[in-house]
C-alpha positions in Angstrom: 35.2 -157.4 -27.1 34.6 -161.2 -26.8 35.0 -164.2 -29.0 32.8 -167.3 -29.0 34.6 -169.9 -30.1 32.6 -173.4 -31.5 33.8 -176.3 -32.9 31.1 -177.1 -34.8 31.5 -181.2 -35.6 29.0 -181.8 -38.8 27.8 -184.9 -39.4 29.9 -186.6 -42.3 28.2 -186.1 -45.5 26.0 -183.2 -44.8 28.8 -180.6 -44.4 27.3 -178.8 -48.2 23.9 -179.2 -46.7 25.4 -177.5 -43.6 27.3 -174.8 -45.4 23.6 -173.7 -46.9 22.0 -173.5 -44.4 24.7 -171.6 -42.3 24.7 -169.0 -45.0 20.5 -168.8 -44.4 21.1 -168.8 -40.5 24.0 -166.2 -40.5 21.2 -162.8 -40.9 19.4 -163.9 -38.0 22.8 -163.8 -36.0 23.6 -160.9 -37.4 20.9 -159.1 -36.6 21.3 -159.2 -33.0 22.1 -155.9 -30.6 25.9 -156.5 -29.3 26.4 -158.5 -32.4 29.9 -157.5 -34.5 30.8 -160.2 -36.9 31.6 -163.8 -37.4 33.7 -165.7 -39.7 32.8 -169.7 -40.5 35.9 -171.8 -41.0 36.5 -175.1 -42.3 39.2 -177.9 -41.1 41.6 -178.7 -44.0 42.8 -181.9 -42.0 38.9 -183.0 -40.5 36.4 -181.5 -43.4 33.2 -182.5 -41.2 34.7 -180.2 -38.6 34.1 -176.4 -38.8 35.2 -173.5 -36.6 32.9 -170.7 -35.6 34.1 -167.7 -34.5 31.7 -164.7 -33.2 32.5 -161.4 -32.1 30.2 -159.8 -29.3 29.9 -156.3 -27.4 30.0 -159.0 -24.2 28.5 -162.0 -22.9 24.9 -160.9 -22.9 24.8 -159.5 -26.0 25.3 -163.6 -26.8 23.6 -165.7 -24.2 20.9 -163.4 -23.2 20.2 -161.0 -26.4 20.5 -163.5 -29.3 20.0 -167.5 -27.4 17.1 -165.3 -25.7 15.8 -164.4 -29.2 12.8 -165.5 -31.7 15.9 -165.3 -34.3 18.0 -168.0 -31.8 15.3 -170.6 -32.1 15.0 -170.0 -36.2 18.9 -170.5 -35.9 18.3 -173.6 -33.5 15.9 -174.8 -36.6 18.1 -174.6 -39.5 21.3 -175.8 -37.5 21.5 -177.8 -34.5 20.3 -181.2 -36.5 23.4 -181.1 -38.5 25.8 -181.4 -35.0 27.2 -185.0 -34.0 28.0 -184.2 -31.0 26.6 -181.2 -30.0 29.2 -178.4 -29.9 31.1 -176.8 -27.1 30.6 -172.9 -26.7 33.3 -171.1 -25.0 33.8 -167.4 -24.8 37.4 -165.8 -24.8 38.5 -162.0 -23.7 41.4 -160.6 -25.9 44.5 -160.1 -23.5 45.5 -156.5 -23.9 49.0 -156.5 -23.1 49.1 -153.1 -22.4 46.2 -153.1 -19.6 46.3 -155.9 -18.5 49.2 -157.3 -15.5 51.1 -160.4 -16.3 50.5 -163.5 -14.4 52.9 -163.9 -11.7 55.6 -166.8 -12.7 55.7 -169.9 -10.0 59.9 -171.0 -10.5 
């Protein structure tokens, strides 16, 4: 399983603007093979800043199945006008403490 991770920095005063069009861009995500949720968060401290989480069957499934889509550039569309500046995308691998070896410690 991996986990996109965006901050998603909205410009100030369009975040309700944002919000409804998030909720008309999240089928199209959906929809995608490889795709297995997402949850849309909201800074308490920054209100213009959101957090985006996505969960994906891997990589792929994210940069080549959905950003390679019809439904990517619909997303691109309803979305991307609303970032100041653009967002970083990173994706993250849960550690799995029980397969995975520990780091070797430097002392």
């Amino acid at each position: 399983m991996i986990t996109e991770h965006a901050l998603l920095p909205v410009i100030e005063g369009m975040e309700e603007e944002f919000m409804a069009a998030f909720e008309r861009a999240r089928p199209l995500i959906a929809a995608t093979e490889g795709f297995e949720g997402l949850q849309l968060s909201r800074s308490i401290e920054t209100p213009h800043i959101f957090l985006l989480l996505v969960l994906w069957q891997s990589v792929e499934a994210h940069t080549i199945g959905f950003r390679g889509s019809e439904n990517y550039l619909q997303w691109k569309h309803l979305l991307h006008r609303f970032y100041e500046p653009f967002p970083v995308v990173e994706h993250f691998r849960t550690i799995d403490p029980m397969t995975d070896a520990p780091a070797e410690r430097a002392y």
